[in-house]
N, C-alpha and C positions, 0 to 999 in steps of 0.2 A: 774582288774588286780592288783595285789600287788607283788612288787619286793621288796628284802632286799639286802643294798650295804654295805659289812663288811669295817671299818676305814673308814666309809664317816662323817665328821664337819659338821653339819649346822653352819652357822654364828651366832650372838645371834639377831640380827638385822630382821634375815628371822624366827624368831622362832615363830613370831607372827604380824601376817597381817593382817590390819583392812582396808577397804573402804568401804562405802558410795557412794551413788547416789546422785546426785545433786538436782532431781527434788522435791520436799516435799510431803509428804503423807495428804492428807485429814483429818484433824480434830485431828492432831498427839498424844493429851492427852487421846479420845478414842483407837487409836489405841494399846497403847501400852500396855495396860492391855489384847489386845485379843489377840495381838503377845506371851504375854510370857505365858499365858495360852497354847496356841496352839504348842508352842516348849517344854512348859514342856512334853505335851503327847507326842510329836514327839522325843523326846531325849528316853521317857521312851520306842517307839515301836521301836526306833533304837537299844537299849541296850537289848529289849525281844522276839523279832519277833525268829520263828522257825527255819527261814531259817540261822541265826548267821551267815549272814555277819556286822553286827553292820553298820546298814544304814535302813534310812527311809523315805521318801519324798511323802508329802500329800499336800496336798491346805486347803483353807476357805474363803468364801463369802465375804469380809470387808464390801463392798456396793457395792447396785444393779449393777453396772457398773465395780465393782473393787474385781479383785481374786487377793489372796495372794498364792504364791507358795514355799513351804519352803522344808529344804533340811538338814537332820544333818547325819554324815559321819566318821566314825573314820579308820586306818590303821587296818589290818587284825591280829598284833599281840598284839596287845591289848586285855585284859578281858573283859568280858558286864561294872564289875564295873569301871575297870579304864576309859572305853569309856564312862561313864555316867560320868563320874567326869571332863572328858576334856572339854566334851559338857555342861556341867553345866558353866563349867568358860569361856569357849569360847561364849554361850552367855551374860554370864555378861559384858566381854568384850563391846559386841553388844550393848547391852542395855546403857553400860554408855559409849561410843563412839556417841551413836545418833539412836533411833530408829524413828527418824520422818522423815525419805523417804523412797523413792518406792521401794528401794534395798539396800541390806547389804550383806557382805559376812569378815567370820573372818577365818581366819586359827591361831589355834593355837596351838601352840608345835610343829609343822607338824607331829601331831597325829591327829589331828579332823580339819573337820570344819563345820561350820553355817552357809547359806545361807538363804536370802527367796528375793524376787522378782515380779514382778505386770505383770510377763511375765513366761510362762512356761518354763523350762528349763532340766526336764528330766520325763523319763516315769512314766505314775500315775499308783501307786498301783492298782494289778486286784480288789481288793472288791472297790475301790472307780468307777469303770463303771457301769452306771448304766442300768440296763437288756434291758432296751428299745433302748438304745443306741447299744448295743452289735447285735443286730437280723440282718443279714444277709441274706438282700432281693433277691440278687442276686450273684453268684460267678463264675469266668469264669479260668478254670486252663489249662492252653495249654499242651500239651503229655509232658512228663517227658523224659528229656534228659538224656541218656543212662552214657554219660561221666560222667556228671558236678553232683558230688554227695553231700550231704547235707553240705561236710566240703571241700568244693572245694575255689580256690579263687572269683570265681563268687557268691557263696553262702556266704564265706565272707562276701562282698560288698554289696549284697543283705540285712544281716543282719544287718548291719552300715547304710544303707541308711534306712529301714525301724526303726529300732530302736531308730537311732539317730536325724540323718535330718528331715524326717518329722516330726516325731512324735511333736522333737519342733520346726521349723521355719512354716509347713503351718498353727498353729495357731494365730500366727501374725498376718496374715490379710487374715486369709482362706483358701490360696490356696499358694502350693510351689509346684516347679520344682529343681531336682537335680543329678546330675549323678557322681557315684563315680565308680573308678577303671579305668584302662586302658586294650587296648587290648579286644581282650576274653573275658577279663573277667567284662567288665565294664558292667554296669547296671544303665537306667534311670529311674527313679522315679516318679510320679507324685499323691498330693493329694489336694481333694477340700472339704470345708465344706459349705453345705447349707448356702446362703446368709442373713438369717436369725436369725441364733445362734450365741450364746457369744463365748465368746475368747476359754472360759475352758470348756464348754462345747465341742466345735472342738477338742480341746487336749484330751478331752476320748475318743474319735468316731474315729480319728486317732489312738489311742494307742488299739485300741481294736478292729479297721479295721486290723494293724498292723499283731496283734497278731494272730488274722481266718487266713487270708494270708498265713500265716508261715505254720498254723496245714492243711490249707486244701488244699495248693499247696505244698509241703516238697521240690519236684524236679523239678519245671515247669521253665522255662528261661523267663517264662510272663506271667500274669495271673492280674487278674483286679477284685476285691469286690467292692459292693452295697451295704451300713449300708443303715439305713433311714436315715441319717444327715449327713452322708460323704460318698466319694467313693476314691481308693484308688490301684493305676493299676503301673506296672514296668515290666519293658522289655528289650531282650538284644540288642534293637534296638532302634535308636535315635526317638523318637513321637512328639518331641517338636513343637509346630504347624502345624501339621495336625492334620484333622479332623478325628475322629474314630468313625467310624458310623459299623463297623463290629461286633466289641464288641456291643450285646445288649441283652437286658431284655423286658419283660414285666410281669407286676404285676396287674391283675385286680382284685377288691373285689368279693364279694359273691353275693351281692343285686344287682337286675335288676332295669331298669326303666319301667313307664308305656308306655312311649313312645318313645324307642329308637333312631327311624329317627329323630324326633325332636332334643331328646337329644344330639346325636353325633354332629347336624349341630350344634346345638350352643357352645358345646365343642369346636368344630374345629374354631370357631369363635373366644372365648376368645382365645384361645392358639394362634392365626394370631395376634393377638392387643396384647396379653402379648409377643409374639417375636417380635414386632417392639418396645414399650415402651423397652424390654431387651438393645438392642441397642443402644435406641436413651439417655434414662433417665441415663442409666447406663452402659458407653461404657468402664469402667474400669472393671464391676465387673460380666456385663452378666445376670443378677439376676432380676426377677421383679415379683409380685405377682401381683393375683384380684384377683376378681368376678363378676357376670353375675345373673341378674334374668331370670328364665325364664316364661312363661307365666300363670303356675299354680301357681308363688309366690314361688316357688325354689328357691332356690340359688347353685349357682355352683362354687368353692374357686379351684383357678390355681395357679401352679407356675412352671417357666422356668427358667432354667439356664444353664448355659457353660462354661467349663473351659477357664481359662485367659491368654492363651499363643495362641490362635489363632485368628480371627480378626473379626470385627464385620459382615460382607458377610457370614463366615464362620460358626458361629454361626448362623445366621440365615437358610444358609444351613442347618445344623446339626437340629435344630430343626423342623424344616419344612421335614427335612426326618423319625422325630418321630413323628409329626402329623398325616404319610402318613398309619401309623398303628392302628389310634383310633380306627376303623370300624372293622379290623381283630382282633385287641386287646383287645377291651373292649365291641362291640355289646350294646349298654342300659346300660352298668353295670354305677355305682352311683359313682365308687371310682377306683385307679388306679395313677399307676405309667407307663412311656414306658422310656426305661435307654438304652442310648449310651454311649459309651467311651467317647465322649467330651460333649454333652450335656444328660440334662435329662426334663422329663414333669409329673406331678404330677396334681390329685386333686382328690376331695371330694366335698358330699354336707353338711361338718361341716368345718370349718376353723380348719386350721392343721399347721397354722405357726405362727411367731410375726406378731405381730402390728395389723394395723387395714388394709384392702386390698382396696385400691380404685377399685367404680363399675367402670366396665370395658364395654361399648355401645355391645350393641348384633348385632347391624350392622358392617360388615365385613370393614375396612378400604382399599379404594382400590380407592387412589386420583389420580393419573396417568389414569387410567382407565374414573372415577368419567371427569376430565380434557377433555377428548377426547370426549365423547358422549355430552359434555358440548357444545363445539367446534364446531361437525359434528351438532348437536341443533341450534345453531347461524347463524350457514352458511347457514344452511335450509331454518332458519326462514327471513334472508336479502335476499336467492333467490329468496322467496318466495314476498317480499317487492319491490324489484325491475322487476319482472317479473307484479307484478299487478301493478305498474307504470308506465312500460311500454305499458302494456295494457290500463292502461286510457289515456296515452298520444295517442296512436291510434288511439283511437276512436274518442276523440278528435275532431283529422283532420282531418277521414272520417265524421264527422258529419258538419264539414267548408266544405270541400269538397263539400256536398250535399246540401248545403244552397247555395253556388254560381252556383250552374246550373241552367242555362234559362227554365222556361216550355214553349215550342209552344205554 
């Protein structure tokens, strides 16, 4: 939005704003030759892009662990050259102000500004998702409300929550919950990214969950998508811990196994041990991978997870109620997804996520149980100790007994 306020003064004081972040950048002499590299292109697609609003904002890798997110901006009446010219000195400003921390942001003239940041902070360009990220496993659109039309307030709030909130706070640490609007028209939010993936990777899976939402629900009041790395559901009803086991998918591959029964059992095996590790290892985050050999020298690569607003019991419900579908859902097959509203179960027999998977025992964990027959064993075995002690103690005495009798 751009507004023009006739005899409005800027002060000279506000005509140029510079700060800095406190925390320091990693190796700050490398950095800064790939910062100014990277805002020259991003000043040059903000000044050229098609769409002439003179704005651009793209990322770049700095190291394996650390995305840079940057952002250059100019007022709506401004020309592409004068916008390239503000942006040109507004990062000069940047650069000789301090480009060795994690965040910068300059306003200057209040024509333009420069930002970049080690945190995501607005929607990534469509060519920067990438296709694989974008595939839409699953989509769930509830009947389109008669009233509530695409420029409604509810549809408003809808586009503020999806555009804005998610897209940047659940890449922070995966998963956000948020509800905007009142009344009516309020709408709650909820997105999760596989426990697996980097920060910015979740920011495109979000922004591009985001986006299908929008095209393939236009009028729904709720509706919930399935990427392969996020999922991404709003409603105009509060869901914030409860479990949604209504909402569901299943995804099975193509290829069979040779031996199904086997197979399934020991599926349903890992996925028991990957929803207790979920809870016990990781009762913040819900998330836990393996694997599983099986007895031809397979291998079988799992992963579980559940959204972070509802509690560990519940989670384990939710999951154990997607177990209850391997049989219906996949019969033998080698590969597979089964997707609820709050949790999801996934696997392959190639590994399909980071890191390395701890094997996970093909015996079914069940120590409560294990405990009891343990127990009803002991008791057995001391009835059985004391009833044959008893017994020699008997005989015993019958055998004194029959030593002390007189023969005629």
């Amino acid at each position: 939005m751009y507004v023009t306020v006739p005899n409005f003064t800027i002060p000279r004081s506000f005509m140029n704003v510079s700060f800095q972040a406190a925390e320091a950048i990693p190796d700050p002499e490398r950095f800064k030759p790939m910062l100014t590299s990277f805002f020259n292109n991003l000043i040059l697609s903000a000044t050229t892009n098609p769409s002439g609003r003179l704005y651009w904002g793209d990322s770049f890798r700095y190291s394996q662990n650390l995305t840079v997110y940057a952002m250059a901006q100019c007022i709506q009446n401004q020309t592409p050259k004068s916008c390239g010219r503000c942006l040109d000195e507004a990062f000069a400003i940047m650069f000789k102000d301090g480009t060795n921390t994690t965040s910068s942001t300059v306003f200057h003239n209040i024509e333009c500004t420069v930002v970049y940041d080690i945190y995501p902070f607005f929607t990534p360009p469509p060519h920067k998702i990438a296709p694989s990220i974008a595939i839409s496993i699953s989509t769930s659109c509830f009947q389109p409300s008669l009233i509530d039309k695409v420029r409604s307030p509810f549809h408003r709030n809808l586009k503020a929550l999806l555009n804005n909130y998610l897209i940047v706070q659940a890449p922070l640490n995966g998963f956000y919950d948020e509800t905007v609007g009142l009344g009516s028209s309020q709408v709650y939010g909820q997105a999760l990214c596989r426990g697996d993936i980097t920060k910015d990777v979740c920011w495109h899976c979000i922004a591009q969950a985001s986006t299908k939402i929008q095209e393939l629900c236009p009028n729904s009041r709720r509706a919930i998508i399935w990427l392969d790395l996020c999922h991404l559901r709003y409603s105009d009803e509060n869901f914030a811990g409860t479990v949604d086991v209504q909402d569901r998918a299943c995804q099975p591959s193509a290829e069979n196994t040779s031996n199904p029964t086997n197979f399934d059992e020991n599926l349903r095996i890992l996925f028991s041990n990957l929803t207790s590790k979920a809870v016990q290892s990781s009762p913040t985050h819900f998330f836990a991978t393996g694997k599983t050999l099986l007895p031809d020298s397979q291998t079988i690569y799992a992963l579980v997870q559940c959204v972070r607003d509802i509690s560990a019991d519940q989670c384990v419900w939710c999951l154990r109620n997607a177990s209850a579908d391997i049989e219906g859902c996949f019969n033998g097959r080698q590969g597979g997804r089964i997707l609820r509203g709050s949790c999801s179960l996934s696997f392959g027999m190639q590994s399909f996520f980071a890191g390395d998977p701890a094997l996970v025992s093909s015996v079914q964990p069940n120590h409560g149980h294990r405990r009891r027959w343990m127990l009803v064993l002991i008791c057995f075995i001391c009835g059985l100790l004391l009833t044959a002690a008893f017994a020699f103690c008997l005989v015993g005495k019958l055998k004194q007994r029959l030593g002390k009798v007189d023969l005629p």
